[in-house]
C-alpha positions in Angstrom: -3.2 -30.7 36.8 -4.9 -33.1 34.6 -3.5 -34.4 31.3 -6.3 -32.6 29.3 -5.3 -29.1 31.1 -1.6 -29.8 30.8 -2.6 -30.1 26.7 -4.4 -27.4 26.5 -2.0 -25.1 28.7 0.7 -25.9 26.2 -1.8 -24.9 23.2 -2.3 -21.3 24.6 1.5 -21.0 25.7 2.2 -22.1 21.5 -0.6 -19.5 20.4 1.3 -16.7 22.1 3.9 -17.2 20.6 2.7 -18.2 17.5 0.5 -15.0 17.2 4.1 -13.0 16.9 5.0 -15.0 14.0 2.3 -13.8 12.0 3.5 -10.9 12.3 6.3 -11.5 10.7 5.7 -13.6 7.9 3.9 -13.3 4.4 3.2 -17.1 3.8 0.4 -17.2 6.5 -2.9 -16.4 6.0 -4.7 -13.6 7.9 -7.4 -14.6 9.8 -9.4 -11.7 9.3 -9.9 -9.4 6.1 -9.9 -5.7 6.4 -9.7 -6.0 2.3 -13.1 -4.9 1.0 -12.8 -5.7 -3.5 -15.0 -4.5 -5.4 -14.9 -3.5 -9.6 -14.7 -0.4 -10.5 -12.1 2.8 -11.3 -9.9 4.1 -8.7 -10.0 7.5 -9.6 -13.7 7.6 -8.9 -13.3 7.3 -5.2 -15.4 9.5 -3.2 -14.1 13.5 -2.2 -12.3 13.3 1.1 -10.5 9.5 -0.2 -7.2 8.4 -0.6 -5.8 6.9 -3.0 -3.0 4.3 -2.6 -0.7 3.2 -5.0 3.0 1.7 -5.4 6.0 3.7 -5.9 9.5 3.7 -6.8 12.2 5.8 -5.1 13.4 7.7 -8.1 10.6 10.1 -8.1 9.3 8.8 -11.4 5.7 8.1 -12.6 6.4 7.1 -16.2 4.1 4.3 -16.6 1.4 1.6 -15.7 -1.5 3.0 -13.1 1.4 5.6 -12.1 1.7 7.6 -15.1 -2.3 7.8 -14.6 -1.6 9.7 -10.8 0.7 11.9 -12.8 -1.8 12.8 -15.4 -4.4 13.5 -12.9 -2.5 14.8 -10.0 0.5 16.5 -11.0 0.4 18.6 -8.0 1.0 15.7 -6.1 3.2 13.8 -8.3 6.1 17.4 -7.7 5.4 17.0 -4.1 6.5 13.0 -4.4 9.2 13.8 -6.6 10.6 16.5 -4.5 10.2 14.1 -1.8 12.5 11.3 -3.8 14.7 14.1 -4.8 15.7 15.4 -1.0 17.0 11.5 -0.2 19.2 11.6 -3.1 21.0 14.3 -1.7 20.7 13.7 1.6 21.0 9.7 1.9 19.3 8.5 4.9 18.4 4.8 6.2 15.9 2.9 7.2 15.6 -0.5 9.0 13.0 -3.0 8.0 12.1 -6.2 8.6 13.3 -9.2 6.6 9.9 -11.8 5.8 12.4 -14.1 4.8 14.2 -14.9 8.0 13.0 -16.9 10.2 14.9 -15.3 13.4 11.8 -13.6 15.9 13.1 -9.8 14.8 15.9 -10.2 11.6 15.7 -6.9 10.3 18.3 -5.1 7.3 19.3 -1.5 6.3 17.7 0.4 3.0 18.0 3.6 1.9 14.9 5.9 2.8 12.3 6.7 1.6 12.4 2.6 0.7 9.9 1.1 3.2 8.2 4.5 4.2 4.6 5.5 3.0 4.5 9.4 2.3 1.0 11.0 3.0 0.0 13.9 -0.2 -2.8 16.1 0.9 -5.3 17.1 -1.5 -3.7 20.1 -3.9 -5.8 22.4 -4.9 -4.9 22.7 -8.4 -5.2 18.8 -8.7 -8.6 19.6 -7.3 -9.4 21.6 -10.3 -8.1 19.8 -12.8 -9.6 16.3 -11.4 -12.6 17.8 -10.2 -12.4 15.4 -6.9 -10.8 16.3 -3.3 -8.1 13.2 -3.4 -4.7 12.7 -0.8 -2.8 10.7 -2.4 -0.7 8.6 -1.0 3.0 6.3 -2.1 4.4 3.2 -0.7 7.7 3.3 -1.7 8.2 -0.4 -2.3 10.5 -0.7 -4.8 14.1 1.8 -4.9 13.9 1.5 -9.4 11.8 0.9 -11.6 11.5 -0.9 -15.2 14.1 -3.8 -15.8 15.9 -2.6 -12.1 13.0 -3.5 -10.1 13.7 -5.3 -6.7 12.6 -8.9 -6.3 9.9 -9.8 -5.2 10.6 -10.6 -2.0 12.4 -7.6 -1.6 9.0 -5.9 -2.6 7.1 -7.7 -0.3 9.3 -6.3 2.7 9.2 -2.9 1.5 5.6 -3.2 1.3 4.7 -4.3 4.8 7.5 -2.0 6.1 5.7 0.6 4.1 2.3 -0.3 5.4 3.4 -0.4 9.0 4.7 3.3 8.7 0.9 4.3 6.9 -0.6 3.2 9.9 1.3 4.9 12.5 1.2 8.3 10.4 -3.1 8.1 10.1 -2.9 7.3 13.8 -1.7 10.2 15.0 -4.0 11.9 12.2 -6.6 10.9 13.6 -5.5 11.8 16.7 -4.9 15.5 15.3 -8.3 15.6 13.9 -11.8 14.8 13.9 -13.0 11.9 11.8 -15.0 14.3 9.9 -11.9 16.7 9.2 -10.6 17.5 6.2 -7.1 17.3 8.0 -7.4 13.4 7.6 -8.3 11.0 5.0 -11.8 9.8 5.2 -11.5 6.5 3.9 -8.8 4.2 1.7 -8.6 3.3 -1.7 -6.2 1.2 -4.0 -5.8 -0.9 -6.9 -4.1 -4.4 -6.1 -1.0 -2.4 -5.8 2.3 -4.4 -6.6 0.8 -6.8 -9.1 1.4 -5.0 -12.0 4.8 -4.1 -13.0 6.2 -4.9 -9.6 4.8 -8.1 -10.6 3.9 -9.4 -7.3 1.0 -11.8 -6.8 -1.8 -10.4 -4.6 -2.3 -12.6 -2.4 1.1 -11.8 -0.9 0.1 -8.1 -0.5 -3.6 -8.9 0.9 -1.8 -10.5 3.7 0.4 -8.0 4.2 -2.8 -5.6 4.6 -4.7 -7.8 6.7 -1.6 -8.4 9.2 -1.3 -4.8 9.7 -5.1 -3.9 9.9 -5.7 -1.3 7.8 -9.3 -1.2 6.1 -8.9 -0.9 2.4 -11.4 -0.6 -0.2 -9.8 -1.7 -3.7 -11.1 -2.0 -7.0 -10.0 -4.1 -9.5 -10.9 -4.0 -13.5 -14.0 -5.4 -15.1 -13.7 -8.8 -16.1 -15.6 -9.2 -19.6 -17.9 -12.0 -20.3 -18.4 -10.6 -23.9 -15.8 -8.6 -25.7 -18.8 -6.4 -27.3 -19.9 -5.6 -23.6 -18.1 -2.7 -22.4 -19.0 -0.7 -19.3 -19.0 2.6 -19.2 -16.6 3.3 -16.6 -14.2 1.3 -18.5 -13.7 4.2 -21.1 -10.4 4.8 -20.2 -8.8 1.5 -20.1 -5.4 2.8 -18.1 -7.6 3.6 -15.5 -7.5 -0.1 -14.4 -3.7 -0.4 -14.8 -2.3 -2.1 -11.8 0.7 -0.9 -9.7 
């Protein structure tokens, strides 16, 4: 084997095992974007969406882009808090992987649902109120809220943990149902979730979306060139709250 072959044997062997750290990390850039951003209001998504959005593990929507799902869905937001409520009496873990370390599969223990994405389908009384056909669904990326939120690098974990477990439950959705059922989310929607008051900068959460592959369509608010120019979707300023 020539020098040049030896080199460039050693550069695919290096890429394997390169490839796994990616999955692992946050500091690395994806190579590929399944993030499509565009401005706009979440809650305008199209019948048959879902909306994503960061949550905390006390079954509370009290503020931010939150306490928006809560006005709009409260339906869903029993559902979620029901779901919060169960874990508190019935304590249960989870293992998730630690971003930090850099050991091929360091991993720690948290307390479900931390780290677990829980699916809402659309309510019907949320239906009527909202007058669009929304799941909803919560990334439970922090376990409190308010001045006992987790770090940041906590959050990041809890995210890609979270993310991880999304895309294994719309697998086997979409293994259950058609694409065109109603049994299944159509499409994906978010805010930059985690940047608000998780206060996480987005870059860390693209790349968590892009490592795991899921194709997300988030909006982000208006940015104003003149403060006497005001779209009209931007009405309702909350609207654009970010998780």
């Amino acid at each position: 084997m020539s020098d040049s072959d030896e080199n460039q044997a050693t550069a695919i062997e290096r890429a394997d095992s390169d490839e796994s750290l990616i999955l692992m990390t946050s500091s690395l850039p994806a190579v590929i974007s399944f993030v499509q951003e565009t401005p706009g209001n979440l809650f305008d998504a199209p019948n048959g969406a879902a909306l994503i959005h960061a949550c905390n593990c006390q079954g509370v929507w009290g503020a931010g882009i939150a306490r928006a799902f809560r006005d709009r869905y409260p339906a869903a937001y029993d559902i979620y808090r029901n779901h919060c409520l169960i874990y508190k009496g019935h304590p249960v873990t989870n293992i998730i992987t630690d971003l930090r370390d850099e050991d091929p599969q360091p991993s720690f223990v948290v307390d479900h649902p931390l780290g677990t994405a829980l699916i809402i389908p659309p309510q019907q009384s949320d239906i009527l109120l909202h007058c669009r056909r929304h799941w909803i669904i919560c990334l439970f990326t922090s376990q409190k809220y308010g001045s006992h939120v987790d770090s940041e690098d906590m959050i990041v974990n809890n995210t890609f943990a979270a993310l991880q477990d999304l895309s294994e439950q719309l697998q086997v959705l979409s293994r259950q149902a058609p694409e065109t059922s109603s049994e299944r989310p159509l499409s994906l929607y978010s805010s930059r979730f985690c940047t608000g008051l998780f206060r996480v900068p987005w870059n860390r959460i693209l790349n968590l979306i892009n490592t795991v592959g899921l194709n997300i369509n988030v909006y982000h608010p208006f940015a104003f060139s003149n403060r006497r120019a005001r779209p009209v979707c931007m009405e309702r300023p909350r609207d654009s709250y970010q998780d």
